[in-house]
N, C-alpha and C positions, 0 to 999 in steps of 0.2 A: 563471474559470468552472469552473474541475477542479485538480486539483491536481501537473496538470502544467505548468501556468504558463508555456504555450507565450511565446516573445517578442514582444509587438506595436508597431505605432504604432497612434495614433488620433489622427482626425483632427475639430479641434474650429473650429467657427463659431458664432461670437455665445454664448461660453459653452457652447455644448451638441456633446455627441460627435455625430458626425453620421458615422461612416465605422472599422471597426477593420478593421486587415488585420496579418501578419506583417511582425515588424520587419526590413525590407530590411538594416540596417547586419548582421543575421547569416543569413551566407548558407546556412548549412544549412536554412533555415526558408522563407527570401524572403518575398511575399509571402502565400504560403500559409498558410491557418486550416483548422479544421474545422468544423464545424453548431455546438457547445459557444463556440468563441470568438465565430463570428458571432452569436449568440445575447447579445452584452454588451448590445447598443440595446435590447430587448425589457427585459432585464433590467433596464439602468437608468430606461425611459420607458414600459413599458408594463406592469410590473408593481409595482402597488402591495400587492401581498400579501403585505409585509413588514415586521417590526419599523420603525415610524418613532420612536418616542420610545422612552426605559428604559419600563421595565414589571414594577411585583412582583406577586406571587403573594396575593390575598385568598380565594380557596376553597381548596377541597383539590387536593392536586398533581394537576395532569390537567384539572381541572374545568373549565381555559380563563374563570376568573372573574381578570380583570387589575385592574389600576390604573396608571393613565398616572401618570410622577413625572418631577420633575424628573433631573437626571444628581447634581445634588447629595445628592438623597436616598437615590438609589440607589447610590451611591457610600457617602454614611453609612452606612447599612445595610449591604452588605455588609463594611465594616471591623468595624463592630458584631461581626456575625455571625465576623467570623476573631477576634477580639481573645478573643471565648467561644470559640473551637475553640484556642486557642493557650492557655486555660487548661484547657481539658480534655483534652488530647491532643499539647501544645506543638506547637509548628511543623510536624513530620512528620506532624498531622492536617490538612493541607490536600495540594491535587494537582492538575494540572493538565494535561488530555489534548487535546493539540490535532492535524492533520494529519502535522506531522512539515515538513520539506523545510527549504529554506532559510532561512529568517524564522526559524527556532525560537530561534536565539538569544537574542531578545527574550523568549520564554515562561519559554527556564529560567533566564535572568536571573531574570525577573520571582520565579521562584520560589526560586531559590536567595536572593534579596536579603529573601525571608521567613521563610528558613532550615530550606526543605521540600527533600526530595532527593528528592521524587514527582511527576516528569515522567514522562508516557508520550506517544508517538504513538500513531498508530493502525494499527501495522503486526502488532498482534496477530490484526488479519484481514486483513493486506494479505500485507508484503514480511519479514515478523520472520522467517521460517523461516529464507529464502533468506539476510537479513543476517546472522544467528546461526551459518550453516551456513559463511560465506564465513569469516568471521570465525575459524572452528574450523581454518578450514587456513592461511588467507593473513594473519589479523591485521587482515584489514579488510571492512567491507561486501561486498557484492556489488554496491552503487552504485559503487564504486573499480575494474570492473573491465568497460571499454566492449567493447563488438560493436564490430568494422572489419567491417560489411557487406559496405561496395561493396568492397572487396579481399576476399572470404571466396569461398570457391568452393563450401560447402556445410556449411548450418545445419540445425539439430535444434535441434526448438522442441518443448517439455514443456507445449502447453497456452498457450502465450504469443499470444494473440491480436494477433498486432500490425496487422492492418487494422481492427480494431473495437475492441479497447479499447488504444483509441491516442494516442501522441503522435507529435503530426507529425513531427518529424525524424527520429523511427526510422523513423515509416511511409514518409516519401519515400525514406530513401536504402535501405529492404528493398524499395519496388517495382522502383527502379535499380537495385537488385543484380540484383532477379531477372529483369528485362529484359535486364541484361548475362551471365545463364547462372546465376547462384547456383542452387543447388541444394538442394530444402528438404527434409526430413525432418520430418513433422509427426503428433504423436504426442496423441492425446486421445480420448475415449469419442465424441465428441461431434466433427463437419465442422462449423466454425468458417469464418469468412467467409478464414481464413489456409490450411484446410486445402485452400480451391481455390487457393489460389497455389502450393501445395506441389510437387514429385515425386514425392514416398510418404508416404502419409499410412496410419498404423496406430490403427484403431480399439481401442485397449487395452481392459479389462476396469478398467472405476473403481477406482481405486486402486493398481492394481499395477505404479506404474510405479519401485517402486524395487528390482523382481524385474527389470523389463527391463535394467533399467541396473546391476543385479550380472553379467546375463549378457553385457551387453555388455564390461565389463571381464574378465570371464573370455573371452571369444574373443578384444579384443585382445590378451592376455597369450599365449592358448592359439598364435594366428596371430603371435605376436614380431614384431609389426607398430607397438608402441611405441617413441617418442622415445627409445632408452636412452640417449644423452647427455644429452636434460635432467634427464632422468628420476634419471642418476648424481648430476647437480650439484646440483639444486633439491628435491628432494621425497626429505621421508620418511617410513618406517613402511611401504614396499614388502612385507614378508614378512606383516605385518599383511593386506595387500591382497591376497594370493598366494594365503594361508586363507582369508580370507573369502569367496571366488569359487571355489575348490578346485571344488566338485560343482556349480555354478549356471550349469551347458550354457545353452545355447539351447532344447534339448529341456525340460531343466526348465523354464526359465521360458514355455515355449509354455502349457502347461497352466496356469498361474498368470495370464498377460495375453491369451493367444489368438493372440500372433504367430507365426506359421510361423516355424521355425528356420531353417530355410533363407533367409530373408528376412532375417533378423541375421546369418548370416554372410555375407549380400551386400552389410550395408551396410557392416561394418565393412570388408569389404574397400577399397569406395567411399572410406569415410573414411580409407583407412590411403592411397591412390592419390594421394588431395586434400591429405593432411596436409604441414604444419601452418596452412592455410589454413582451418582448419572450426574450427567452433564451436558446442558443446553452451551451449544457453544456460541459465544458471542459475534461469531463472524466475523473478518475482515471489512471484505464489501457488502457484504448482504444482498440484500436487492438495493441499488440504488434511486430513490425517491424522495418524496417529502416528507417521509413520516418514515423512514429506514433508520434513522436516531432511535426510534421510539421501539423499532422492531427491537435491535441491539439492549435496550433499558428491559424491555420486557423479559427478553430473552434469560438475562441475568435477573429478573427481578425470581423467575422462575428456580433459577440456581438459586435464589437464596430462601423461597419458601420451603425445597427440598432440603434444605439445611447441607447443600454442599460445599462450603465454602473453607477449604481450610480443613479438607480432611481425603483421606485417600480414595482413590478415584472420585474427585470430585475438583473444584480447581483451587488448586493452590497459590496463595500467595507467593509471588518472584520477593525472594531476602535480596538486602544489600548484604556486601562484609561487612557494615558493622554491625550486622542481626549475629553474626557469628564473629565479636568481638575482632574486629580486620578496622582495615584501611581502606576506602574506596581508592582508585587513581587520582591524584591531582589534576582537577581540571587548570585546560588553558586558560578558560574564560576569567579565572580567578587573576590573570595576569593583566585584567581590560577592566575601567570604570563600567559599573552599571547603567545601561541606557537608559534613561526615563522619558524617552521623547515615545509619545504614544504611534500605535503601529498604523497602518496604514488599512490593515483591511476591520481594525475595530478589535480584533481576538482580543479578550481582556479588559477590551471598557465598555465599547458600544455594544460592543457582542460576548457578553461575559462567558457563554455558555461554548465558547470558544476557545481551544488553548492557545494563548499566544507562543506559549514552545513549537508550536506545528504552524500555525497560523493556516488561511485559507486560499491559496494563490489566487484562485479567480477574481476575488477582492483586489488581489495587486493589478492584474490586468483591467479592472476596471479603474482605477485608479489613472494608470496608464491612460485610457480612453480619454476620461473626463476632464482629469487633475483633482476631482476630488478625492478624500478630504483635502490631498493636496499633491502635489506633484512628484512624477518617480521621471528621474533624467536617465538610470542608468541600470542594468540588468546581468546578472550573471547566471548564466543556469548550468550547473555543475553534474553533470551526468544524470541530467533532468531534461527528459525531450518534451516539454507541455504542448506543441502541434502535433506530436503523436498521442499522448496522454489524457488529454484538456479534448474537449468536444468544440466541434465547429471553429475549424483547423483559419479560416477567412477573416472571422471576426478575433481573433487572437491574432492573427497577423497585422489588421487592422488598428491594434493596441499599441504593438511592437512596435509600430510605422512611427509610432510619437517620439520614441525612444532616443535620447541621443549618443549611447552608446548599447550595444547586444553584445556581448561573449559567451561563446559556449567553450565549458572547460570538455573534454569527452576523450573517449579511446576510439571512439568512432566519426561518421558522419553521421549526424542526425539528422530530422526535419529543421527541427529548431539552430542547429549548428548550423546549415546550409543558406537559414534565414539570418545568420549575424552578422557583424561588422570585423569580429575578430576569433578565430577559431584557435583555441592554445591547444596542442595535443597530450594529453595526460598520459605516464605511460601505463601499459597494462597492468593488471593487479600480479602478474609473473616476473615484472619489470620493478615493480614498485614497492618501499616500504609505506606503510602508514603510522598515523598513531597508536599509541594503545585503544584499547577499546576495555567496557568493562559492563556485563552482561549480568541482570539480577537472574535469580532463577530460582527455584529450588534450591540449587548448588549455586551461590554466585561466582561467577570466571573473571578472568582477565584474558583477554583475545590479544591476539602479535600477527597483524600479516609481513611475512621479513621478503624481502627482495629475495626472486630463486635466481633470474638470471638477468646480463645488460638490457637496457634496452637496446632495440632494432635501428628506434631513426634518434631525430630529435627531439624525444618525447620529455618532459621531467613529473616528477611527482607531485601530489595537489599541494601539499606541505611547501614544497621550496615556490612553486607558483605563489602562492597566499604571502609567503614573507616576502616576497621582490618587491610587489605589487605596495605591500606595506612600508617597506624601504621606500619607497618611489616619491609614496604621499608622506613621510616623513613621520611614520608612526613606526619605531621599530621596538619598544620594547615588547610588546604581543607575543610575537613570534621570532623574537631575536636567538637561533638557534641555527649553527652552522652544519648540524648532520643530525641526522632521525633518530643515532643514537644518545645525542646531549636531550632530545623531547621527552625518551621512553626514560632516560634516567629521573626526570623532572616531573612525571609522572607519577613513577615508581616510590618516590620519595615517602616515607612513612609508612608504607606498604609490606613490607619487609619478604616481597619480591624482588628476586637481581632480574637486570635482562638477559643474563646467562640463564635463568631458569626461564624466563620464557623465551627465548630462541631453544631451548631443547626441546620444548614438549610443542610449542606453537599456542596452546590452553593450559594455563593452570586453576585450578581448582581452588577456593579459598576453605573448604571445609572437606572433611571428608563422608558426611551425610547430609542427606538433608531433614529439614525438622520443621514440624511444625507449631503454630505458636499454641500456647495451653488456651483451651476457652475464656480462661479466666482473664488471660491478658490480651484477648483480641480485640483490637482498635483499630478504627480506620483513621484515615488522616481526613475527615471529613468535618462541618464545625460540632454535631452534633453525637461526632466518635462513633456512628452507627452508619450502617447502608443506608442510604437515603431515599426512599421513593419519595417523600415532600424534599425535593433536592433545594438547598440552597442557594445553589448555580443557578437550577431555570428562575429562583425566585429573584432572584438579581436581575436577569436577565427578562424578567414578565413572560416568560413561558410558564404554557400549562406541564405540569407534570405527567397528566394520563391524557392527553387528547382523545375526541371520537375518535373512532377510521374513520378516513375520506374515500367513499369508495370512487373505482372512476369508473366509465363505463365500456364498455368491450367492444375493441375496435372490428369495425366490419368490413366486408366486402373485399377490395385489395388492400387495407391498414391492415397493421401487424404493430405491436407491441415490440421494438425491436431488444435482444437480450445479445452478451457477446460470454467469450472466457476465451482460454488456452489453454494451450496441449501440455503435456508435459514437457515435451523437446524445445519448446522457443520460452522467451521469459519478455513479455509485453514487444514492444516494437523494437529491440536492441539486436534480436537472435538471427533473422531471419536473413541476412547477410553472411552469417558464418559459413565457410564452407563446406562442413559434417552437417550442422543443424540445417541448412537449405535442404541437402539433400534427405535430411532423414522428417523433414516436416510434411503432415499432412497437406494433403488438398484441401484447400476451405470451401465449404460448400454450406448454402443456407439449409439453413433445417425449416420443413415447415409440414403441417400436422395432411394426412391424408384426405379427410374430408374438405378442408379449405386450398388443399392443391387442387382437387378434382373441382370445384367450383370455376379454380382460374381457368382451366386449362392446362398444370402444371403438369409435367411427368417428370420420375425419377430421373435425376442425372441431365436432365434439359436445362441450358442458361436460360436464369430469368434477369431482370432487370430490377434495383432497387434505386428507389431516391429517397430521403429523405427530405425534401422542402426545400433544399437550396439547387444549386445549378447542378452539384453534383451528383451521377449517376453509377452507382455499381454495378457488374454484371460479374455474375458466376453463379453455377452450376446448384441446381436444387437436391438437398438429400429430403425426400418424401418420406417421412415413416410415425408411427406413431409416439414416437420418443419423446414431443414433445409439446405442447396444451399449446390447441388449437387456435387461443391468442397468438402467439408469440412465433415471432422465427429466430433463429440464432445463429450467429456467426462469429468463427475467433477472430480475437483482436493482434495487431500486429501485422497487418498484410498492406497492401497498397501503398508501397514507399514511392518517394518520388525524385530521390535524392538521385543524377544521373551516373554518379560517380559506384553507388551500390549496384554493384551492376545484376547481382544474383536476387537482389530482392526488388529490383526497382521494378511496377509495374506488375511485380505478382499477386494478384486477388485484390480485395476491397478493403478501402480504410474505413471501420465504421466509425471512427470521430468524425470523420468527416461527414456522417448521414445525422451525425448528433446536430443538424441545423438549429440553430436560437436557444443552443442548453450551455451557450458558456458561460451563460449568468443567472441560470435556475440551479436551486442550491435549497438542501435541505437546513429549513432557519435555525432550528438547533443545534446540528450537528455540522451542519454546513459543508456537505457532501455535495459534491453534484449531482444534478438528479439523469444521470445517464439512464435509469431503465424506464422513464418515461419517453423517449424515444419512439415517435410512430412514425415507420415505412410505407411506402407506397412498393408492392411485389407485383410484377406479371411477367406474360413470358416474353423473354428477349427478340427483340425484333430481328429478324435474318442482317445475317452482313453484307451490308449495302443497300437492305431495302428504304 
């Protein structure tokens, strides 16, 4: 139902799901779901407003003019369509963007066994900063490196919603922490459903939170209230860090975010009290801008003066099984030559400071536009809507239009399904087995989603789609496997897990505690075996390590700094067609600060009008209140679909990708995030209907 893939049971009679709840065999989760998981029964019985059979494209892209086909034709067809893109573009004109997480190893199978090296996720509007950022110090994601909540004594969160845009385990054991004394620091433009759970909650100024967190490291230095034992052993490029904070008081960054000085040196005092039980968490999205890489780098650079790294309530290194002498799973990819043909949007050469494991979509779509570095013929996006996603829904349409083939694989109708040539319908994750999955953690798992009940229509699974298509083009040994149970065995292999043990429990466990490494043997996978702040990465890549801030300046009059999120009930633009999750969704309503309504003319709960610079215009309903810094308006994301066939969400509220006009190729250089929170609105009050 989202793409955090909480663990479940379900519970089936006479064939049909009749019951989902959290899977009891993992106990951080228990029974417990959220509104998105209860929401699976609705999904698989009460809504038919989804792809049931393949479906190609006979009008013009958009036009919603189909033809129902069989899977074989559709299948033909699209090999058709690669076998022309493989001669006009070889192999490196095809690409494939799908959510990213666990399962992906199936996708860049699928693609490397075509001999494309253009896999992206979708973390170029998600988590690319944060991973890129982690990656420039430590060598590895910032997924590699867990929150110990319930043992933390006090967290500082950049924005990180974790009662609303949630996953359940964080969220249960962040309420227990804070039941048990945790102590929050909660830092955003915008009182977030997190920033009442909080202790101090700092309204910043949009954007400037990597001015807070330069002067936060200047006062712990200034107050010699850092780790200097770890600080000796594990990390360097110190004198780099020493400069770069040199003049970036408190005082100065007051002016720059709004936060009272004297408030930062009470808290660092707080945290130097608590240390090394605190944890600055790295964010997901953070704020999305130019220097939001650097926010994430700081962030952590902070975890690592308090010497929390690798030690209880602080964050822990994710183990593989073989940390705890195991097997990882057999990857598929091991069954495919290594691609050496370079990627299309640079992650890895031109743009070192980029992972080519994630790469940057917006990169492909430019590519798309131009042909440079060079040309992409054919496109698949795999439960990846990038016109709901991706900002400035027009000029991404305008890419696609080159394309000579689009497929959206999906359980749904998306934007981007809606715009393709050929819609395969994947069946539900209740319908569907997948591959193994295998999850580092504290405790490293082995994950099984198993098929609970048939599918409905003509749906199949992403697995047997990927080997047809492979058959087609005459590559079978990849995925040459006739049922999901010969993959999980091939998998499994070495592992000295059966698939009997994982169909009973759904999670196994490779260990039965988890542990941490001794000081003595801690290493990073970095070249210089320490935390990096002189990173190797940007040095490759000629980035500076500590940048100034750039400050920008504060928009006036009807500009607004536009900011978005979601509720806890919908999960990005996927939910809001469900028929539980429609009705149990908020109204969206902009948020926008008292003093700059009363200037417009605004009043509580009156439609205003937004544009952001292109032709289109949003209108909906103003929430006035102080909740959020007088810059900025806010509104959730996910609304304004256009698909006619949704019929519950089509036409409800406002898409704000679509106000994101000329950001679908502004992108933070290092981290190569899009810079979605630079977004500036035009607000006033909506004009009467029909004046």
């Amino acid at each position: 139902m989202c793409s955090v893939r909480c663990p479940i049971e379900v519970t089936v009679e006479d064939g049909k799901a009749t019951w989902i709840q959290g899977n009891r065999h993992d106990a951080a989760i228990g029974a417990s779901l959220c509104a998105k998981g209860s929401a699976g029964l609705p999904l698989e019985y009460a809504d038919d407003e989804r792809p049931q059979t393949p479906l190609m494209r006979i009008g013009e892209r958009g036009s919603g003019r189909w033809r129902r086909v069989s899977w074989e034709e559709a299948l033909d067809h699209i090999a058709d369509r690669l076998r022309e893109t493989i001669d006009a573009h070889g192999p490196r004109g095809i690409a494939l963007s799908d959510r990213g997480g666990p399962f992906s190893d199936l996708t860049k199978t699928f693609l490397a066994a075509l001999g494309s090296p253009n896999y992206f996720n979708h973390d170029a509007t998600c988590g690319g900063n944060a991973h890129n950022a982690a990656r420039s110090m430590f060598g590895f994601s910032h997924a590699g490196l867990i929150p110990d909540y319930r043992n933390a004594r006090h967290l500082v969160l950049y924005g990180r919603n974790i009662v609303e845009s949630l996953m359940v385990k964080e969220a249960k054991a962040f309420m227990d922490a804070v039941a048990n004394g945790l102590r929050v620091t909660y830092i955003d433009p915008r009182a977030s459903g997190t920033a009442c759970k909080a202790t101090r909650y700092w309204k910043v100024r949009p954007n400037s939170d990597y001015a807070l967190n330069l002067a936060l490291i200047h006062e712990v230095l200034a107050q010699d209230v850092h780790d200097k034992d770890f600080v000796a052993r594990f990390v360097s490029g110190m004198d780099v860090l020493r400069e770069a904070v040199r003049d970036t008081t408190p005082e100065w960054q007051e002016q720059h975010t709004g936060v009272p000085a004297a408030e930062l040196r009470a808290l660092v005092r707080e945290i130097a009290a608590q240390a090394p039980r605190v944890i600055f968490h790295p964010g997901w999205m953070t704020a999305r801008h130019r220097q939001s890489f650097h926010v994430t780098r700081t962030a952590l650079i902070l975890n690592a003066l308090m010497g929390s790294i690798e030690v209880p309530g602080g964050l822990i290194i994710a183990k593989s099984p073989e940390a705890f002498g195991r097997e990882s799973l057999k990857p598929l990819s091991a069954r495919v030559p290594k691609v050496t043909e370079a990627r299309v949007d640079g992650a890895g050469t031109t743009r070192p400071s980029w992972d080519p494991s994630i790469g940057m979509v917006h990169q492909l779509f430019a590519a798309m536009e131009t042909g440079q570095p060079y040309g992409v013929g054919a496109y698949f996006a795999y439960r990846h809507d990038p016109i709901t996603s991706l900002p400035d829904a027009e000029a991404l349409k305008s890419a696609l239009d080159k394309l000579n083939l689009l497929v959206s694989i999906d359980v749904r109708y998306s934007e981007t399904g809606w715009y393709s040539d050929v819609i395969l319908p994947e069946s539900t994750y209740l319908e569907r087995a997948n591959i193994l999955a295998g999850m580092p953690g504290p405790v490293p798992v082995f994950l099984m989603r198993d098929q609970a009940v048939a599918p409905r229509f003509d749906s199949r699974p992403a697995w047997w789609i990927f080997r047809e298509i492979l058959r087609r083009m005459g590559v079978k040994d990849a995925l040459d496997f006739e049922t999901v149970e010969e993959i999980w065995n091939y998998q499994l292999e070495g592992t000295g897990v059966t698939v009997a043990e994982m169909r009973k429990a759904g999670v196994v466990a490779l260990a039965t505690a988890p542990k941490l490494m001794p000081r003595d043997a801690l290493r990073f996978p970095t070249p210089s075996g320490k935390i990096e702040i002189d990173s190797a990465v940007l040095r490759q890549a000629d980035l500076p390590f500590m940048p100034p801030y750039e400050p920008k300046a504060a928009p006036e009059g009807d500009s607004f700094t536009l900011l978005f999120g979601r509720p806890a009930t919908l999960a990005h633009g996927q939910s809001l067609n469900n028929p539980l999750l429609r009705e149990a969704a908020p109204r969206q309503e902009l948020w926008i600060h008292p003093d700059r309504a009363a200037a417009l003319a605004i009043n509580d709960g009156e439609e205003v009008e937004v544009s952001g610079g292109g032709a289109y215009v949003g209108r909906l309903p103003a929430k006035v209140t102080p909740w959020i810094h007088p810059d900025a308006v806010f509104m959730l994301h996910g609304y304004g679909a256009t698909v006619p066939v949704a019929t519950r969400a089509r036409g409800v509220g406002v898409a704000d990708q679509r106000l994101q006009h000329g950001k679908l190729y502004a992108f933070d250089p290092a981290g190569g995030g899009c810079t979605l929170t630079e977004t500036i609105v035009r607000v006033r009050p909506a004009a009467a209907e029909g004046a």
